[in-house]
N, C-alpha and C positions, 0 to 999 in steps of 0.2 A: 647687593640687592638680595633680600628672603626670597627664596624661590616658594610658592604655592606649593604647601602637600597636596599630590594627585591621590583623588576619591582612592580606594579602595574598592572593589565588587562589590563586597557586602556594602557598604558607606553609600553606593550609588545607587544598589537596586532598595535598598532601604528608604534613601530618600524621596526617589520615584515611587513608592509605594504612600510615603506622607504625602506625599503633593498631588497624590490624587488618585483614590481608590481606583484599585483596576476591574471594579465592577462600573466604574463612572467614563470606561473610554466606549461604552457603547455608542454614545453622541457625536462622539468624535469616530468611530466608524463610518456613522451615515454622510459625515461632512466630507472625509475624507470619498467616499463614492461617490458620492455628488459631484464633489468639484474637480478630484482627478490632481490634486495635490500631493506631493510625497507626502508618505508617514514620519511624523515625526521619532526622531530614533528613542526616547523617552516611552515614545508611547507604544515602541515595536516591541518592549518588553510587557507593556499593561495587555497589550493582545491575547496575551498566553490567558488570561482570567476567562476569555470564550473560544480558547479551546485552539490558537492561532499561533505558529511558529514557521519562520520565516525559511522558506526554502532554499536548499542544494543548488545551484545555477548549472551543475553538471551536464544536466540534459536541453541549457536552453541555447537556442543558435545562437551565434554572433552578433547580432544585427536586433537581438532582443533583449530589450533594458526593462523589463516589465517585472516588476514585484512579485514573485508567486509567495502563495503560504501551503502548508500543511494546515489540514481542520480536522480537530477531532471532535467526532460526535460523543456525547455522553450515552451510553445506553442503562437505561438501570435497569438492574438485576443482567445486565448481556441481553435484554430482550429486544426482538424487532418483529411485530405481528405483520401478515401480509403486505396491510394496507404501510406500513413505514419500512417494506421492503422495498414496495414499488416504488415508493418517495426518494429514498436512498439511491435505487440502480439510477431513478432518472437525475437526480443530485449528481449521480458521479459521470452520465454522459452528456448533462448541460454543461457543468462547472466546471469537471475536474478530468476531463482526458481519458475518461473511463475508469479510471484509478478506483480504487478502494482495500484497505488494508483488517483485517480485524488485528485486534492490537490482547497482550497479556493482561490488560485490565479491563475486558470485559466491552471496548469501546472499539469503533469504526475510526478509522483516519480514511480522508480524502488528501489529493493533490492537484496541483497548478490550479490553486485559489487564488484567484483575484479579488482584491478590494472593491472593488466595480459590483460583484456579484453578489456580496455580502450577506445586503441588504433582504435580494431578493432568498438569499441559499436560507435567512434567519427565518423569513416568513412560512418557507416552502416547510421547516422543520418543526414549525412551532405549530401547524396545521394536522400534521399527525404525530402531535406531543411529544419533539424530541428538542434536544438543546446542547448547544455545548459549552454553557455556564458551568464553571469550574472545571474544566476536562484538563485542565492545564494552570501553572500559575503556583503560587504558593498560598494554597487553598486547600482543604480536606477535597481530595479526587473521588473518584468511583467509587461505589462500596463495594467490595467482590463478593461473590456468592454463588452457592453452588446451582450449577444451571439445570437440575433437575431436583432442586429442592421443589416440597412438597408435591411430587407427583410419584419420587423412586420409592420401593416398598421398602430399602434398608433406610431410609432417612429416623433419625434420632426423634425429631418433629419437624413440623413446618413454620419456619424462620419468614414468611411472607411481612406478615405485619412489622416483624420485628426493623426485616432492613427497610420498608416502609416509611417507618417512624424515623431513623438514623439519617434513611436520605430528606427525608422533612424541614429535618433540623438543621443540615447540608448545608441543603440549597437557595443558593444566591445568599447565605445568612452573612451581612455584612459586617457584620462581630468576628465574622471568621474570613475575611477575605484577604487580612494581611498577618499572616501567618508565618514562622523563620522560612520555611518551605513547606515544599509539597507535604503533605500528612494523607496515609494511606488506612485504611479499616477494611477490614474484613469480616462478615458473620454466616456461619456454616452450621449445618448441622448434616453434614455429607458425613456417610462410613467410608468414606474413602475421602475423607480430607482434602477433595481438592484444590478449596481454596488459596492452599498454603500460607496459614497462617504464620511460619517461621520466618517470612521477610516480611510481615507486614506490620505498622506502626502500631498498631492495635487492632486486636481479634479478640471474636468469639464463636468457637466450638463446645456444639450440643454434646450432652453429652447424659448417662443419666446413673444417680450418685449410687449409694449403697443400699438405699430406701427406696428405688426407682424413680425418683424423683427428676424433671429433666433439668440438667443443671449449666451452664456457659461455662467454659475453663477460657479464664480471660493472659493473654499472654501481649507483651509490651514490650517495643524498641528495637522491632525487626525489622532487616534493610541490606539493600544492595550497594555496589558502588562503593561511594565514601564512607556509607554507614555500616559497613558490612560484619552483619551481626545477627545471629539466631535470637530469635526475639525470647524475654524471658515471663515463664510462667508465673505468674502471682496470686494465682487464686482462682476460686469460678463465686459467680452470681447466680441469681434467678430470672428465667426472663423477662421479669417486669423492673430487672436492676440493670438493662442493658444499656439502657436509651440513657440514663442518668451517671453510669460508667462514660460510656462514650463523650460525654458535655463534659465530664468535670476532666478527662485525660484532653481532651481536644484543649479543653482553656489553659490548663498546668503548660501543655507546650507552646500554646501562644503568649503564653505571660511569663516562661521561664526560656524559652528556646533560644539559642545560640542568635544573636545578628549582627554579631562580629566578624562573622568565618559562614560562607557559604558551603565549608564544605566541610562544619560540624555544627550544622545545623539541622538535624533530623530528633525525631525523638530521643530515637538510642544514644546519641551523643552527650543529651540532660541525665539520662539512666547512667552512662560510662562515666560521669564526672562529679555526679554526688552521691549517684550509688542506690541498686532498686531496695533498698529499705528505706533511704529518704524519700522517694519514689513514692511506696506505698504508704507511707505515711504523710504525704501530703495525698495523695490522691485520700485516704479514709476519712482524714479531716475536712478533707472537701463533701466530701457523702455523707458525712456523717453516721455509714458503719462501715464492719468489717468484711474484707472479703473472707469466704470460707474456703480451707485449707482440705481436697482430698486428693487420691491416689492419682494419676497421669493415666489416660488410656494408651492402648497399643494404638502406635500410627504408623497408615501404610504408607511405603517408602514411596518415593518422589514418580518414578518412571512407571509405576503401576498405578497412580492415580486418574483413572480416566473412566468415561463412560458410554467407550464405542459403542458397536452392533445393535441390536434390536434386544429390548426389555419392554417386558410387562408393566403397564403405568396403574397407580391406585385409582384413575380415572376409568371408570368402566368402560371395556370394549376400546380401548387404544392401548396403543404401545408410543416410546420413544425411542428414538432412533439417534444414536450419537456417531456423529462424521468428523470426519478428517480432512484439513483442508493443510492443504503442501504451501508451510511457511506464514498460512493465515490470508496471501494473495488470493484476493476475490474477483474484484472488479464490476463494473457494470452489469457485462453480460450474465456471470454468475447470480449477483446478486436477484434480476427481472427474473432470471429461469427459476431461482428457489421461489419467486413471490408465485409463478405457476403452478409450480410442481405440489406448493402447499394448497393453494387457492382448489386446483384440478381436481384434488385426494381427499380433498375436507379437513385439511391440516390449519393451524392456524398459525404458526409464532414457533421463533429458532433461538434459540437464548448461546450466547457466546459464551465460551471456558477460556479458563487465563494462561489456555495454552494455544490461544490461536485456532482453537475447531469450534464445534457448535455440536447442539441437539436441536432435531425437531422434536417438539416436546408432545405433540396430539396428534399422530399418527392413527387414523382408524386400522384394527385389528385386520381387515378384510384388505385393506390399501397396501401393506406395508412390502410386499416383492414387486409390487409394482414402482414406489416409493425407490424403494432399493436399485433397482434399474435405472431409472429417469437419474439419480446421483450420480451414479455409474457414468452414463453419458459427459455428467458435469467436471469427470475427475474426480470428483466427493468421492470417498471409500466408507463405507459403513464397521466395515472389518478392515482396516490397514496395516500395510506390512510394521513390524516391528521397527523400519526407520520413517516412516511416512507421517507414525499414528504421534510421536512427539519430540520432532523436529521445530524448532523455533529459530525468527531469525529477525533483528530488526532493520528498519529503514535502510540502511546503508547507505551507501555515497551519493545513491541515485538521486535522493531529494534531503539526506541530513548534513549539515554543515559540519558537524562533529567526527563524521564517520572518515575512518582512513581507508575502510575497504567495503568492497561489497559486498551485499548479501544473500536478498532473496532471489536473483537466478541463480548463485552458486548453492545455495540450500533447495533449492529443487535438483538443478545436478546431481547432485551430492544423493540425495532419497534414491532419483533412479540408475544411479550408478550400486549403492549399495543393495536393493532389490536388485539387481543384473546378479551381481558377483556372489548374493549369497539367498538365492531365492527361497531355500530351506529353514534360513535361521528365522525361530519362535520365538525370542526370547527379546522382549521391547526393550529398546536402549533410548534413552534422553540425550537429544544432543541442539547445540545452538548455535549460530552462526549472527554472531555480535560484532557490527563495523569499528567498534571502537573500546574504549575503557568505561564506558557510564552505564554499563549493565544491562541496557536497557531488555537484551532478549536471554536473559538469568544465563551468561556463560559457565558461571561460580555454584552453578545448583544442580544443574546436570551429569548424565556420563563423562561425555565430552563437548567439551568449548573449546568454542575455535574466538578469539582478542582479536580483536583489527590492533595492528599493529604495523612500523617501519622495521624494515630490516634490509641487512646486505648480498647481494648477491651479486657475483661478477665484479665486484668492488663499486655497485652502482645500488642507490638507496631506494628501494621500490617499495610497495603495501602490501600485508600479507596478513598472516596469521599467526597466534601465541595459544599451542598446545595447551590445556585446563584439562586435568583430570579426576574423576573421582566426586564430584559432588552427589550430595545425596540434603534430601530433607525428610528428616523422619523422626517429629519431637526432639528430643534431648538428645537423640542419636544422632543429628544433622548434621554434617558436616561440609564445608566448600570447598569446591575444586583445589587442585592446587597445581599453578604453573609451573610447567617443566621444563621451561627455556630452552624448548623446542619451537623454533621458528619456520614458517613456510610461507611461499607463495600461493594463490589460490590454488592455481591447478595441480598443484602438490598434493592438495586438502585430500584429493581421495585416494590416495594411493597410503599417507600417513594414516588415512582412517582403517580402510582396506587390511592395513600390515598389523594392526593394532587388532581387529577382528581376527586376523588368523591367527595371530599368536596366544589370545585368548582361546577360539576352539582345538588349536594343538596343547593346551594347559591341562592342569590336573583340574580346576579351579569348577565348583560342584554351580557358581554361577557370575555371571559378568560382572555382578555389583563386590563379589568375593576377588575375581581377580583384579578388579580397579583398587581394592583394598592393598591386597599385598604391591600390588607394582608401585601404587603411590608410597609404601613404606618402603619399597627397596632407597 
């Protein structure tokens, strides 16, 4: 008897993608709420198209057989004005248990999503214009951008229109809804690079040429995870060659992209295997011109890209105000108190960074110690210590299927533990507390990363932690952590970090990013 070849991942989620576009299980949502039917397992993958991934059982009793999801909102540009803060706090204490996450791309995640509530969580979103069509899925996601574009006085210009146009072309575009995977973009024109265009599928950074001219330096095939690869520069455009960059790189990977192998299926994957001169030569023939060829600017390195404390905005008589939120953990509560504290001050709208904190971007001049205080209350730091200000940590075991360890209470630990022991130290270190190996909270780009991982202790197999050290991104200088097969338990995690601190300020070493250099070439 021929035994049946069993599908393949790629072979299965491929097919389910033919059989029925995952922008078409919206209908089957509502039926599914309606009548209180399981989801079919087919379709528990088309979910991810609005923004839907199936929860962690970790935290649910015994005695409860109920489906939860994760939901992630789309936010574009990271923004949430008043009125869709209040919307969101009360989203997350109807729906979701209070829960609420901000996430590294710019987006809100909720928890203990019910199917049941769906319906009503899509209405209540779509009422103050938010969505989470494409937040998830094998779909171009978020766009990143910097969260104080066009208002900071060092920006290059103002990128407004441009990611505009690019999410236009995004969203819901069903040409693009089945894709090898996920496809990531980025567009900045931050002096301080926040975006981090080095992992991202395709970027543009302002910039402005020899003639002042301002000019995109377009770079392609950056990625985390499986893809793991500094993305490579090819050229810069003009801004009216962004939107038309973006279309013809977006179709090259939906018409050339790996969907054999799920897990070389990213852009960088098509770039690694025929190589960025084929690359650019089908992308020019697609445009029909050329990109142009100048010098690289200086970029600032990874753990200095931020936009805490209080700045002067080009917006007359306000300032903005960049916070720090411990591991990106919001919640309900936080979220109703920021919809006040802006509404109170005459503020309007907080735009997320892709590192888990935010800015309020229209702070009046006259508001802003008082602003500062009412945070304060919140936990928000406007000025954060050097481990507070960018600490990242994702989902962990709490509600992700994937994760072997936990996260965000041990990455808030972790902050007030290292503020305890070294209340003096000035000098911002990057670090990330990731439950598993799928990158999700950059352990490979940081100082230090902590890998969920299995390991031995007592001769008994328990969840822990894989020491990453030394990551930095900064242009062509970037480079990824690199593990040191050093393994630990959580509560290990601060004493390993602790000894790694002292042994750097007992160094000759003139600064932290200097001594990660040498210890990783020891």
């Amino acid at each position: 008897m021929i035994k049946e070849k069993k599908e393949t991942k790629a072979e299965r989620v491929e097919r389910i993608k033919k059989e029925k576009d995952g922008l078409d299980v919206l209908k089957d949502i509502h039926l599914y709420a309606k009548s209180g039917t399981s989801v079919h397992p087919e379709d528990i993958d088309r979910l991810k198209w609005y923004g839907l991934y199936t929860q962690n059982t970790n935290l649910q009793a015994e005695d409860d057989d109920t489906l939860y999801f994760m939901l992630r909102v789309k936010l574009t540009s990271g923004s949430l004005n008043v009125v869709q803060l209040k919307k969101v706090a009360e989203i997350s204490k109807l729906y979701a248990r209070s829960t609420a996450d901000f996430t590294t791309r710019q987006d809100l995640q909720f928890h203990f999503i019910t199917m049941k509530d769906l319906p009503a969580i899509f209405s209540e979103l779509k009422e103050v214009g938010l969505s989470t069509v494409f937040a998830a899925g094998d779909v171009p996601r978020n766009v990143v951008t910097c969260p104080v574009n066009g208002i900071d006085i060092s920006d290059t210009c103002d990128v407004t229109d441009i990611v505009a146009a690019v999410n236009k072309y995004f969203d819901g575009n069903k040409t693009l809804s089945n894709l090898p995977r996920k496809y990531k973009v980025g567009i900045s024109a931050c002096s301080k690079h926040c975006m981090s265009h080095e992992i991202q599928d395709l970027s543009f950074n302002a910039k402005r040429d020899e003639n002042g001219f301002v000019v995109f330096d377009v770079s392609v095939g950056g990625g985390l995870a499986s893809n793991k690869q500094i993305a490579t520069h090819i050229g810069n455009v003009s801004e009216e060659q962004v939107l038309a960059v973006t279309q013809a790189v977006t179709q090259i990977y939906r018409d050339y992209g790996n969907r054999k192998s799920r897990t070389k299926a990213r852009l960088g994957h098509i770039i690694k295997e025929f190589g960025i001169e084929w690359f650019r030569n089908v992308l020019e023939e697609k445009l029909n011109f050329k990109l142009k060829q100048t010098v690289l600017p200086t970029y600032t390195p990874y753990a200095k890209r931020e936009h805490f404390g209080v700045h002067a905005s080009k917006v007359k008589n306000t300032s903005y105000i960049g916070c720090a939120v411990s591991a990106g953990s919001v919640g309900a509560t936080t979220l109703e108190q920021l919809s006040k504290i802006l509404a109170k001050n005459g503020a309007t709208t907080i735009k997320l960074t892709t590192t888990q904190n935010f800015v309020i971007t229209d702070v009046p001049n006259d508001k802003t110690q008082e602003v500062l205080q009412e945070l304060q209350n919140l936990d928000i730091e406007a000025f954060p210590s050097p481990f507070r200000a960018r600490t990242l940590a994702c989902t962990g075991t709490k509600f992700c299927k994937f994760a072997i360890s936990e996260t965000k209470d041990l990455a808030q630990e972790l902050i007030e533990y290292l503020e305890e022991k070294f209340p003096t130290f000035n000098e911002t270190i990057s670090l990330s507390v990731n439950g598993c190996p799928h990158s999700c909270a950059h352990p490979h780009i940081v100082d230090i990363g902590l890998l969920g991982c299995k390991l031995k202790e007592d001769n008994q197999t328990v969840t822990g932690f894989e020491l990453i050290l030394g990551g930095n991104l900064e242009g062509e200088k970037s480079n990824f952590g690199k593990k040191t097969g050093i393994k630990f338990t959580p509560e290990k995690s601060f004493t390993v970090i602790e000894n790694i601190l002292k042994e750097y300020i007992n160094s000759e070493s003139q600064s932290f990013r200097e001594y990660l250099v040498e210890k990783t070439v020891e």
